[in-house]
C-alpha positions as a Markdown table, in Angstrom:
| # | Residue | x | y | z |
|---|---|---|---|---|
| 1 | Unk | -31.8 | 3.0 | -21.0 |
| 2 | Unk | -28.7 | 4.9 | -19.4 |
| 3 | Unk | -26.6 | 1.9 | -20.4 |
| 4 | Unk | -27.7 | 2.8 | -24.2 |
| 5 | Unk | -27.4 | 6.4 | -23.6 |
| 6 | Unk | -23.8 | 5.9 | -22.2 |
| 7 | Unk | -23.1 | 4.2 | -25.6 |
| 8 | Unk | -24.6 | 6.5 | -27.6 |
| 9 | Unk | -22.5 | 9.4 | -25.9 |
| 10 | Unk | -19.3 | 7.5 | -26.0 |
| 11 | Unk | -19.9 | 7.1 | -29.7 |
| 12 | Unk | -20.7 | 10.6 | -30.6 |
| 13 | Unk | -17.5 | 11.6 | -29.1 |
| 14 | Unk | -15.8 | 8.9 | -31.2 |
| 15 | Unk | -17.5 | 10.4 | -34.3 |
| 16 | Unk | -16.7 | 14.1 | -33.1 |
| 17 | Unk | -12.7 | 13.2 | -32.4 |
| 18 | Unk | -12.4 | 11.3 | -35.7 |
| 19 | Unk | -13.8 | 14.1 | -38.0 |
| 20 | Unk | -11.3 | 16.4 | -36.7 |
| 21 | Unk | -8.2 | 13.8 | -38.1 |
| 22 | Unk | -7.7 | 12.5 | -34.8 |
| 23 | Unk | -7.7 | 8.5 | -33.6 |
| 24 | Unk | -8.7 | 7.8 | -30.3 |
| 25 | Unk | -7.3 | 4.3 | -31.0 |
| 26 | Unk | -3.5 | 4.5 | -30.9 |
| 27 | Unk | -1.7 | 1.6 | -32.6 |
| 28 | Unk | 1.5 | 1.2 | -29.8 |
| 29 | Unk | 4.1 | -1.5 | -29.2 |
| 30 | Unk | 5.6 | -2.7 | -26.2 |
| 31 | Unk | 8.9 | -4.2 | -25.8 |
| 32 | Unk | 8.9 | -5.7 | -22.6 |
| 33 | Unk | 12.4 | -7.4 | -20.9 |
| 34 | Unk | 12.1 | -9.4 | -18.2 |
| 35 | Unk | 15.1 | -10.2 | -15.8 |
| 36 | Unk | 15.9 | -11.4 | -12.2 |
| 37 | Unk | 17.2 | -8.6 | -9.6 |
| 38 | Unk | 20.6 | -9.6 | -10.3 |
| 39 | Unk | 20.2 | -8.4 | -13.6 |
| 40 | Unk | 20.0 | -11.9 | -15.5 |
| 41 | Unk | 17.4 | -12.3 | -18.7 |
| 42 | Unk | 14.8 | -14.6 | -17.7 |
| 43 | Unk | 14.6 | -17.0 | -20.8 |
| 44 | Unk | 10.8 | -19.2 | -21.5 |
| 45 | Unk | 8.8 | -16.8 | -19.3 |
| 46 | Unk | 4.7 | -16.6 | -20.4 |
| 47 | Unk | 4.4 | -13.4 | -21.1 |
| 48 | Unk | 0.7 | -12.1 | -21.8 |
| 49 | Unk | 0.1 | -8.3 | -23.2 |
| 50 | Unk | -3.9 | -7.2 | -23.6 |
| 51 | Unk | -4.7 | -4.4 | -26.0 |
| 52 | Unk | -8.1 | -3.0 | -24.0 |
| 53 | Unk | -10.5 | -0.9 | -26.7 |
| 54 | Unk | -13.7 | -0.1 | -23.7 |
| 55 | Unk | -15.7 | 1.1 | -26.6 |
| 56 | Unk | -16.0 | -1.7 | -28.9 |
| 57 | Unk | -15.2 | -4.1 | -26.0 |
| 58 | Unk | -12.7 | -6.2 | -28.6 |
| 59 | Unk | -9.6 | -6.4 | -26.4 |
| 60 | Unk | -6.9 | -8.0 | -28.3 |
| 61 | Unk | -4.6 | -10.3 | -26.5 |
| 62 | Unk | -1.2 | -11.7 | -27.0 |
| 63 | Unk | 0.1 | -14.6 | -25.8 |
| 64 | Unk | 4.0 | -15.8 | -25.8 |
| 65 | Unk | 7.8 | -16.9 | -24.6 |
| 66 | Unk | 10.5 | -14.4 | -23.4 |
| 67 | Unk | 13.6 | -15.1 | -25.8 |
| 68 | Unk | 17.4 | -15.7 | -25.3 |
| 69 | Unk | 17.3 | -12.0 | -23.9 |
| 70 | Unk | 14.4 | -11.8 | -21.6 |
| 71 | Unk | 12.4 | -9.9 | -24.9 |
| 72 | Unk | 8.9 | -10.2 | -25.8 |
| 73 | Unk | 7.3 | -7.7 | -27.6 |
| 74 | Unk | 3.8 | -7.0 | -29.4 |
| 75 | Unk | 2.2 | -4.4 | -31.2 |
| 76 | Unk | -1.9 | -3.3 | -31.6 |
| 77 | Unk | -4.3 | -0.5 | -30.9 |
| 78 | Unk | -5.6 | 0.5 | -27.6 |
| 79 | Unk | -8.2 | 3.2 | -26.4 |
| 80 | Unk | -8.3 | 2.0 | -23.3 |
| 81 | Unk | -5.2 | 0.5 | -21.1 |
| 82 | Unk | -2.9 | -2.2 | -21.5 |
| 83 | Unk | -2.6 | -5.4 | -19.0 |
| 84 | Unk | 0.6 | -7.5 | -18.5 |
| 85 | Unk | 0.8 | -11.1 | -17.0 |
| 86 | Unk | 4.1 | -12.4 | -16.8 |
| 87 | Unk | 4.5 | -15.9 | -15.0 |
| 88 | Unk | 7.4 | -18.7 | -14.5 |
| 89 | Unk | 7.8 | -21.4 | -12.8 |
| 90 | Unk | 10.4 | -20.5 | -9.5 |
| 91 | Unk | 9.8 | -16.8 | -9.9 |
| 92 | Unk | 7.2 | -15.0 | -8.2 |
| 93 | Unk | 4.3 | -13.6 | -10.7 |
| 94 | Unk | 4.1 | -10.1 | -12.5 |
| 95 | Unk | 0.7 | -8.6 | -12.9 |
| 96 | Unk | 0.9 | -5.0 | -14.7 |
| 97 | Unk | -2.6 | -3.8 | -14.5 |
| 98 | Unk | -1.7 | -0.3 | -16.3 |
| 99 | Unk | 1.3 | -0.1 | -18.8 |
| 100 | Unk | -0.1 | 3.5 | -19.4 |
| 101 | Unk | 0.8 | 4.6 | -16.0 |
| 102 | Unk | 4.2 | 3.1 | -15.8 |
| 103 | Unk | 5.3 | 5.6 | -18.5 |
| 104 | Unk | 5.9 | 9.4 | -17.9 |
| 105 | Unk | 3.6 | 11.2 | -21.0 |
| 106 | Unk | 0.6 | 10.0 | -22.8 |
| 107 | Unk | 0.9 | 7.6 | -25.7 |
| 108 | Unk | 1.2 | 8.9 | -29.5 |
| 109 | Unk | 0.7 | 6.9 | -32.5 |
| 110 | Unk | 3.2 | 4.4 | -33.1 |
| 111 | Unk | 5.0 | 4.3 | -30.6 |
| 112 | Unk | 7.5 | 2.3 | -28.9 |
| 113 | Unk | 7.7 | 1.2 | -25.7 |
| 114 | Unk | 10.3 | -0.3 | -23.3 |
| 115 | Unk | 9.1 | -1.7 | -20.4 |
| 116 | Unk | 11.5 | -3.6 | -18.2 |
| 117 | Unk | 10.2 | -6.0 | -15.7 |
| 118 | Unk | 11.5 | -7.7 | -12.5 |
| 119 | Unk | 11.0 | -11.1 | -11.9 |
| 120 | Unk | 12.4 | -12.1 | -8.3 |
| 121 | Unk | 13.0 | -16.1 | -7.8 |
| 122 | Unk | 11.6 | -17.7 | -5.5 |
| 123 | Unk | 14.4 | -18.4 | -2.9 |
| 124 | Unk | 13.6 | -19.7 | 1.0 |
| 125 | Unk | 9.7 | -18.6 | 2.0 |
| 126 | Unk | 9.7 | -19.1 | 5.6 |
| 127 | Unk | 7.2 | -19.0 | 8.5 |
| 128 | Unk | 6.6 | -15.1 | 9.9 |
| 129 | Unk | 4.4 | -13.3 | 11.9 |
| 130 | Unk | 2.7 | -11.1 | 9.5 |
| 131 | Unk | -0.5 | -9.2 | 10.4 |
| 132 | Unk | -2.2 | -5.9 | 8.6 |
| 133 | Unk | -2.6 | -3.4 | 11.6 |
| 134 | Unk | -5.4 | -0.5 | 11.1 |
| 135 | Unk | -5.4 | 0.7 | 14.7 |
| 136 | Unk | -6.3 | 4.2 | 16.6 |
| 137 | Unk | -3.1 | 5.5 | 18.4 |
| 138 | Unk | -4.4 | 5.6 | 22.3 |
| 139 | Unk | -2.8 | 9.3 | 23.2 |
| 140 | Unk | -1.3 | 12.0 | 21.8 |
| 141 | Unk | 2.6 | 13.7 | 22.2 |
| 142 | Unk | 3.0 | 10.4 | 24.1 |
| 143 | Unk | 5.0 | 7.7 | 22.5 |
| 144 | Unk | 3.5 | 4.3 | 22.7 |
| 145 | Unk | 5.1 | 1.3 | 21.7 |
| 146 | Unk | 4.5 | -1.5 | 19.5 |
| 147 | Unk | 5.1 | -4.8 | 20.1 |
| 148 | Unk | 5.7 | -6.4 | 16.3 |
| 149 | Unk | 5.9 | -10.1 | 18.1 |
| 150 | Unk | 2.9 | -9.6 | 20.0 |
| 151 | Unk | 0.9 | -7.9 | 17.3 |
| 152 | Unk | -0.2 | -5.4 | 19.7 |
| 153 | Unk | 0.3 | -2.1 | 21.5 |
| 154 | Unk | 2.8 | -2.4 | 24.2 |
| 155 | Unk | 1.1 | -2.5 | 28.0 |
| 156 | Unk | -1.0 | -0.2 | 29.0 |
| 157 | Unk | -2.5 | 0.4 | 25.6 |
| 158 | Unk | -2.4 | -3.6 | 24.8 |
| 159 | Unk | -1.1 | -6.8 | 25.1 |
| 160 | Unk | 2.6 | -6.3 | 23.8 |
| 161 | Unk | 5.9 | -6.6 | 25.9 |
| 162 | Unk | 8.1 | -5.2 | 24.1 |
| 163 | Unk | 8.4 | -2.7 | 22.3 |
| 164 | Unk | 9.7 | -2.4 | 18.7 |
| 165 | Unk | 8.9 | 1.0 | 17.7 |
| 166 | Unk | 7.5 | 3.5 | 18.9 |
| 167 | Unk | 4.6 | 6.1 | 17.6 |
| 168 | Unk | 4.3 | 9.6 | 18.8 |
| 169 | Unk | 1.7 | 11.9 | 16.8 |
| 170 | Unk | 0.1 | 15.5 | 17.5 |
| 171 | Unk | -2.7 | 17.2 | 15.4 |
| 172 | Unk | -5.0 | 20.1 | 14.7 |
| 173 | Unk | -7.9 | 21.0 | 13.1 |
| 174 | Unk | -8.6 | 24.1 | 10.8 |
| 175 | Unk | -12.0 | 24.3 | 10.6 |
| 176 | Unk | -14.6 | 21.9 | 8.6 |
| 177 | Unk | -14.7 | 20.9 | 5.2 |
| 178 | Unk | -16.8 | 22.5 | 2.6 |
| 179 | Unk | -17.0 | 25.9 | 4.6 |
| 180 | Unk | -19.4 | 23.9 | 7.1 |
| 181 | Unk | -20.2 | 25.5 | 10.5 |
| 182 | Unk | -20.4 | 22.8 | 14.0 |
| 183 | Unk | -23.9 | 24.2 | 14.4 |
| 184 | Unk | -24.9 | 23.6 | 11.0 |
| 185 | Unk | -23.1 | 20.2 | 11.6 |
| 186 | Unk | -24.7 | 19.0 | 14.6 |
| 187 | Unk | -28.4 | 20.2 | 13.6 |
| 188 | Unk | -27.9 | 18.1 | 10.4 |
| 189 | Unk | -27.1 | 15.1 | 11.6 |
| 190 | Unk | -29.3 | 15.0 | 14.8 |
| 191 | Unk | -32.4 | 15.8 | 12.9 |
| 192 | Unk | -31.3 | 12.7 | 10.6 |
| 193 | Unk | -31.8 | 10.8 | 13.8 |
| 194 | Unk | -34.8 | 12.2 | 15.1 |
| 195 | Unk | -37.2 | 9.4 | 13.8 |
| 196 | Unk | -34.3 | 6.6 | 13.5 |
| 197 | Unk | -33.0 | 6.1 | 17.2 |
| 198 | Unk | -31.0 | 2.6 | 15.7 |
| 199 | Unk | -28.9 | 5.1 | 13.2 |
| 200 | Unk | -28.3 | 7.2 | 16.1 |
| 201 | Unk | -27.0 | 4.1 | 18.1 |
| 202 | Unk | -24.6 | 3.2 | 15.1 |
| 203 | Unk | -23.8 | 6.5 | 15.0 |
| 204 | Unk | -22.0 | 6.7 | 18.0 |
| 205 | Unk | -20.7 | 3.2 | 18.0 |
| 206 | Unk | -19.2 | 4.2 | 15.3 |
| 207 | Unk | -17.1 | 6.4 | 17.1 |
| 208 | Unk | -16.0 | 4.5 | 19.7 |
| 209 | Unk | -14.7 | 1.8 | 17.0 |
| 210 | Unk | -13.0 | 4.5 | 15.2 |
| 211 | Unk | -11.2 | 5.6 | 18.2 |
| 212 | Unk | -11.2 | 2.2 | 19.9 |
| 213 | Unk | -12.3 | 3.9 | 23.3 |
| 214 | Unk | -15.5 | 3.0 | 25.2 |
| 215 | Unk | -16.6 | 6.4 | 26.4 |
| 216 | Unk | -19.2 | 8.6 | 25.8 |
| 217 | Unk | -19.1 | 10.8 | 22.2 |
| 218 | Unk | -21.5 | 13.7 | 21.4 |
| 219 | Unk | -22.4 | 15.2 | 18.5 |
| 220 | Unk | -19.6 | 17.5 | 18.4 |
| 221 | Unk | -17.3 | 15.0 | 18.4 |
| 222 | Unk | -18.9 | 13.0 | 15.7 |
| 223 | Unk | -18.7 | 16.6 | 13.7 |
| 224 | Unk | -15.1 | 16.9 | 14.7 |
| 225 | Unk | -14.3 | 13.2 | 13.4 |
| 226 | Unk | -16.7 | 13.1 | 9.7 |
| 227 | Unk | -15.9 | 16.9 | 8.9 |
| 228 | Unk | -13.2 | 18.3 | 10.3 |
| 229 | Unk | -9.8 | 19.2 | 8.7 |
| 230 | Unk | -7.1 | 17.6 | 10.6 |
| 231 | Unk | -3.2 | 18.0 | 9.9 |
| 232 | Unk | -0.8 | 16.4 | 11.7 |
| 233 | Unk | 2.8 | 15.2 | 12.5 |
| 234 | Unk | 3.4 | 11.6 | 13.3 |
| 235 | Unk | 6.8 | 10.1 | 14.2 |
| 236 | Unk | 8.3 | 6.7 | 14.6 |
| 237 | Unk | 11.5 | 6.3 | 16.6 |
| 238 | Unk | 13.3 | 3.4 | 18.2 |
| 239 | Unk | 14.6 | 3.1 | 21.9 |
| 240 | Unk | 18.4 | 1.4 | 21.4 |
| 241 | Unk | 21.1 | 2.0 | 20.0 |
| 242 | Unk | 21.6 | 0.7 | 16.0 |
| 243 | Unk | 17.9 | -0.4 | 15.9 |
| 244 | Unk | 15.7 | 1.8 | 13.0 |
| 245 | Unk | 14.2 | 1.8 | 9.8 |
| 246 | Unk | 15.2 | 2.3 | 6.1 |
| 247 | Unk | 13.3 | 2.9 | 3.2 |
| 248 | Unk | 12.7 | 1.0 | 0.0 |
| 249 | Unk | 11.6 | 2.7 | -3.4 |
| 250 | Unk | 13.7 | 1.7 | -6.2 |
| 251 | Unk | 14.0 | -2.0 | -4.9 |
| 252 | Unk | 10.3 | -2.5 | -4.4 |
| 253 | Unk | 8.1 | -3.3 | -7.3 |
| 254 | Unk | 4.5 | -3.1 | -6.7 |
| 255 | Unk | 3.5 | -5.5 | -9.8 |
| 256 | Unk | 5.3 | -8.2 | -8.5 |
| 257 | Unk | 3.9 | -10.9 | -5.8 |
| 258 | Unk | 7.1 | -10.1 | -4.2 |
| 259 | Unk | 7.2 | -6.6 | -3.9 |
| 260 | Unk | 10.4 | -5.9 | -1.6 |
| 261 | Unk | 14.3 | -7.8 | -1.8 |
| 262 | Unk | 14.3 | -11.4 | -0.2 |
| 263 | Unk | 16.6 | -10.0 | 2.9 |
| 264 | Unk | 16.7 | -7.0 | 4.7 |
| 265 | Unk | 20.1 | -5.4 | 4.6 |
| 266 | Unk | 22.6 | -5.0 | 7.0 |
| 267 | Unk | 23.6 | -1.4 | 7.3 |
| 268 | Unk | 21.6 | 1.7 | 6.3 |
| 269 | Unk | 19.1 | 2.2 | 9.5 |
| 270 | Unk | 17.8 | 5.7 | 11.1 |
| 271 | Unk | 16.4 | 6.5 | 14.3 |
| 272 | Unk | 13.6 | 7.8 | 13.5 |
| 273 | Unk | 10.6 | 8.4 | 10.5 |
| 274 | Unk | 8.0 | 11.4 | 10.5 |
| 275 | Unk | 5.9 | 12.7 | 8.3 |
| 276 | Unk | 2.9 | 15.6 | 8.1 |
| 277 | Unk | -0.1 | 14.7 | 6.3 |
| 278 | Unk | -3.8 | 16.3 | 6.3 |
| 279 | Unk | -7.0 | 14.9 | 5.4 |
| 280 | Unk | -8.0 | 17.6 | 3.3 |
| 281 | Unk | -6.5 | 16.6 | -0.5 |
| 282 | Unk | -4.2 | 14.0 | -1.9 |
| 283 | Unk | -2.7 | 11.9 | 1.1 |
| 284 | Unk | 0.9 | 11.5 | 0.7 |
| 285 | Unk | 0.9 | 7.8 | 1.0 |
| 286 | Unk | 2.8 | 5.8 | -1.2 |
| 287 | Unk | 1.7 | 2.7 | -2.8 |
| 288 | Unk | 5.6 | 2.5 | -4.2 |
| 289 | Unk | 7.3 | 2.4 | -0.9 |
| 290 | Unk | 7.8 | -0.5 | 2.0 |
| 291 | Unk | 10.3 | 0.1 | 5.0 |
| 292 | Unk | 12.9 | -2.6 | 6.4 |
| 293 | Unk | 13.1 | -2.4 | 10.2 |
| 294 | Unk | 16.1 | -4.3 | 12.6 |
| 295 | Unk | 15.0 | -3.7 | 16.4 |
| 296 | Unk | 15.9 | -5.7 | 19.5 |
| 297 | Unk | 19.4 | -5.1 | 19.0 |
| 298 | Unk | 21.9 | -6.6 | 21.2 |
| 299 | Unk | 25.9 | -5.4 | 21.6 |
| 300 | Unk | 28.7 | -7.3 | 23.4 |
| 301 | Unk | 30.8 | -5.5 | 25.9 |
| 302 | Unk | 32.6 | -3.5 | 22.9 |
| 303 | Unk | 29.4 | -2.1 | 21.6 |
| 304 | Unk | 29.0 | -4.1 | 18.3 |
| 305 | Unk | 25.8 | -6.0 | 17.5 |
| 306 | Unk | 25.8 | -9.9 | 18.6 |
| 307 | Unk | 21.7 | -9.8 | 18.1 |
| 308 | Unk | 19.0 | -8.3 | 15.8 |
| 309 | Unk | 15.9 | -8.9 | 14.5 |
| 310 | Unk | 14.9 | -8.1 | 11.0 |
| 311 | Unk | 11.3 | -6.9 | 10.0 |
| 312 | Unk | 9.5 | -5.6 | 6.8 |
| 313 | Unk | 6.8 | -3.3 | 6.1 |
| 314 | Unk | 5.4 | -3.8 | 2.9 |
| 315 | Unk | 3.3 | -1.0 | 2.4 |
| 316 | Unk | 3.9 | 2.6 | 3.5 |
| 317 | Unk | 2.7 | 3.8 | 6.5 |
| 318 | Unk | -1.1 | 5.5 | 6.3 |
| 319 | Unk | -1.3 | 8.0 | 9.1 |
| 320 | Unk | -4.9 | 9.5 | 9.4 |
| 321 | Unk | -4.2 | 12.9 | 11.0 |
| 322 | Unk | -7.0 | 12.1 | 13.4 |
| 323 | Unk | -5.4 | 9.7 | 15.1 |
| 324 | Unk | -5.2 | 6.6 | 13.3 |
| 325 | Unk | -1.9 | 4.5 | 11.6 |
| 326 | Unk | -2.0 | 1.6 | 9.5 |
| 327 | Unk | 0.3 | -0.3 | 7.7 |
| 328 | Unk | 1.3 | -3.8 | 7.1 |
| 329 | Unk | 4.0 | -6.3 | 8.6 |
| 330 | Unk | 6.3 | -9.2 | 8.4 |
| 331 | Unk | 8.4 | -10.2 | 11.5 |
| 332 | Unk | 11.4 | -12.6 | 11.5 |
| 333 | Unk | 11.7 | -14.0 | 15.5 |
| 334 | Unk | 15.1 | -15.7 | 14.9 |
| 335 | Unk | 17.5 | -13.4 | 15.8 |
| 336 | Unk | 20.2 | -12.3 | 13.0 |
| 337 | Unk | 18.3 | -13.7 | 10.4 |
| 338 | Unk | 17.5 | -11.3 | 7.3 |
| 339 | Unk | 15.3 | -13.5 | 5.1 |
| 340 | Unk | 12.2 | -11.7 | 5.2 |
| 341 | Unk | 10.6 | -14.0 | 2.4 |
| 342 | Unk | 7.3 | -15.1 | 3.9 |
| 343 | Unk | 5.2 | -18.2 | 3.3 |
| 344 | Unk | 1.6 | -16.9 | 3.2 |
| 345 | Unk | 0.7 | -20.6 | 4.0 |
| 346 | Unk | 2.3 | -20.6 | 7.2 |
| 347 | Unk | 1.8 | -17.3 | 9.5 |
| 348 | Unk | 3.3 | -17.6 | 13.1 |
| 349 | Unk | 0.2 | -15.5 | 14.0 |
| 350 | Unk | -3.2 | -17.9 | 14.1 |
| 351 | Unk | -6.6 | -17.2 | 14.4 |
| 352 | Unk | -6.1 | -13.7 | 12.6 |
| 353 | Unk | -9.2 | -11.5 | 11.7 |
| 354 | Unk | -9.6 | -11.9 | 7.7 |
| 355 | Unk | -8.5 | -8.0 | 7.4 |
| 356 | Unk | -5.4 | -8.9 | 9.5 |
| 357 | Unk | -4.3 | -11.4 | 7.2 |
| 358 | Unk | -1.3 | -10.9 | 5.4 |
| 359 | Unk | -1.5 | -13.2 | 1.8 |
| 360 | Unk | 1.5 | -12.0 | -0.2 |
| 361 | Unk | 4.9 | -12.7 | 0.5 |
């Protein structure tokens, strides 16, 4: 019944929009040109553009080659969003899933699109240690190191040696969201627990996963963790001299399987990274960004670099203003080597927990 209803909504509005001279259907085209990142046409590509109309469910698809130019175009109506596959063999795939959000307004009857695609090749995938980290930081205005060979905290905090970076982070909290009170808090959720002592067990378990520390939590705590409002400043910095990180926008391309360059460069590093964030609105995290890393840096007697080691991190970093980072890696161990194109068949680190694997390049 709420499926009809839905319908039956849906197609009112249609009726409503229509009557007034407007189309919710807009008849678009898309030229799409496909090239390498060197800027070369990639020629014979399967290129594969759907038309989605949601309330007639009739998606239209078009299947074809790229031409002497790296052009394929097609033209239809959409309502809904538009999907683009484009796939050849010795480059890594392109999956589009919205070419609505890749341009700046909304789309008008017939228009015309350009939407330019890179395809990168695929060169030299090698053997890495890749893991996805989603850890609590163990202390605050403290740096603690992380060890990117190890996968781990550095010693105390874990099992790492050295350390590659290191995370320092302080926060606050204004209050609770919603207006809420800590009385009101705590009466609320230890009257949910009055009758259910297992949810009050997972309750605080809960707790002591989130901030990976066996001790005991009360209820203020737990009212401090679901609904407070935290900002907060983290920072990454590195301990030697010509080690640090550098930032990839333009270069990375989040529709590809290979979202960041093959090699990570040689020059362009800074000491250090920070950023505020708050859990209150729109995080600031970026699912257009990745960072290139060189660490373990090595000079001869005349202070220039004899030894490095190149990492990548392919998604931006997620700090949770309550104490948390996340973010995911790729680590080259052979010194002065800048191919950072990883085999997902052939991580260095084994028996990973299947939300610490890495599966993209």
């Amino acid at each position: 019944m709420k499926k009809i209803l839905t319908t039956v909504v849906i197609a009112a509005c249609l009726i409503q929009v229509q009557c007034k001279g407007q189309s919710l259907y807009k008849k678009v085209r898309f030229d799409v040109n496909v090239q390498d990142d060197q800027n070369i046409s990639i020629v014979n590509a399967d290129a594969h553009l759907v038309y989605g109309h949601y309330v007639d469910t009739k998606s239209v698809s078009y299947k074809g080659k790229t031409d002497v130019h790296g052009n394929y175009s097609a033209e239809d109506t959409v309502i809904n969003d538009t999907v683009l596959w484009v796939n050849k063999d010795g480059y890594y795939p392109v999956r589009l899933n919205s070419l609505q959000a890749s341009v700046a307004a909304p789309l008008r009857q017939n228009e015309r699109l350009d939407i330019k695609i890179i395809m990168r090749q695929i060169k030299s995938p090698i053997p890495l240690y890749g893991k996805v980290v989603n850890r609590a930081i163990p202390e605050q205005n403290k740096p603690i190191g992380y060890d990117l060979l190890i996968g781990d905290w550095v010693k105390p905090n874990g099992k790492g040696a050295n350390g590659d970076f290191f995370v320092s982070y302080n926060n606050k909290c204004d209050g609770f969201k919603d207006g809420r009170k800590l009385d009101e808090l705590i009466k609320l959720v230890k009257d949910g627990h009055l009758n259910n002592p297992s949810s009050k067990e997972s309750y605080f378990d809960g707790l002591k996963r989130f901030y990976e520390k066996e001790q005991d939590y009360t209820y203020e705590d737990g009212a401090y963790q679901s609904m407070g409002h935290w900002n907060g400043k983290i920072q990454i910095t590195f301990p030697n001299k010509d080690e640090g990180i550098t930032e990839v926008k333009d270069g990375f391309h989040s529709y590809s399987e290979l979202t960041m360059p093959h090699e990570a460069p040689e020059n362009g590093y800074q000491k250090d990274w920070s950023r505020e964030d708050d859990n209150a609105g729109a995080r600031l995290t970026s699912s257009e960004i990745g960072y290139f890393l060189r660490t373990r840096v090595k000079h001869d007697e005349k202070g220039k670099i004899v030894s490095a080691n190149y990492s990548k991190i392919v998604t931006d970093f997620n700090f949770d203003p309550r104490g948390r980072l996340e973010f995911s890696y790729l680590f080259n161990p052979t010194p002065n080597d800048r191919n950072l194109e990883f085999d997902p068949k052939k991580n260095l680190f084994k028996n990973l927990e299947f939300r610490e694997e890495i599966r993209k390049p």
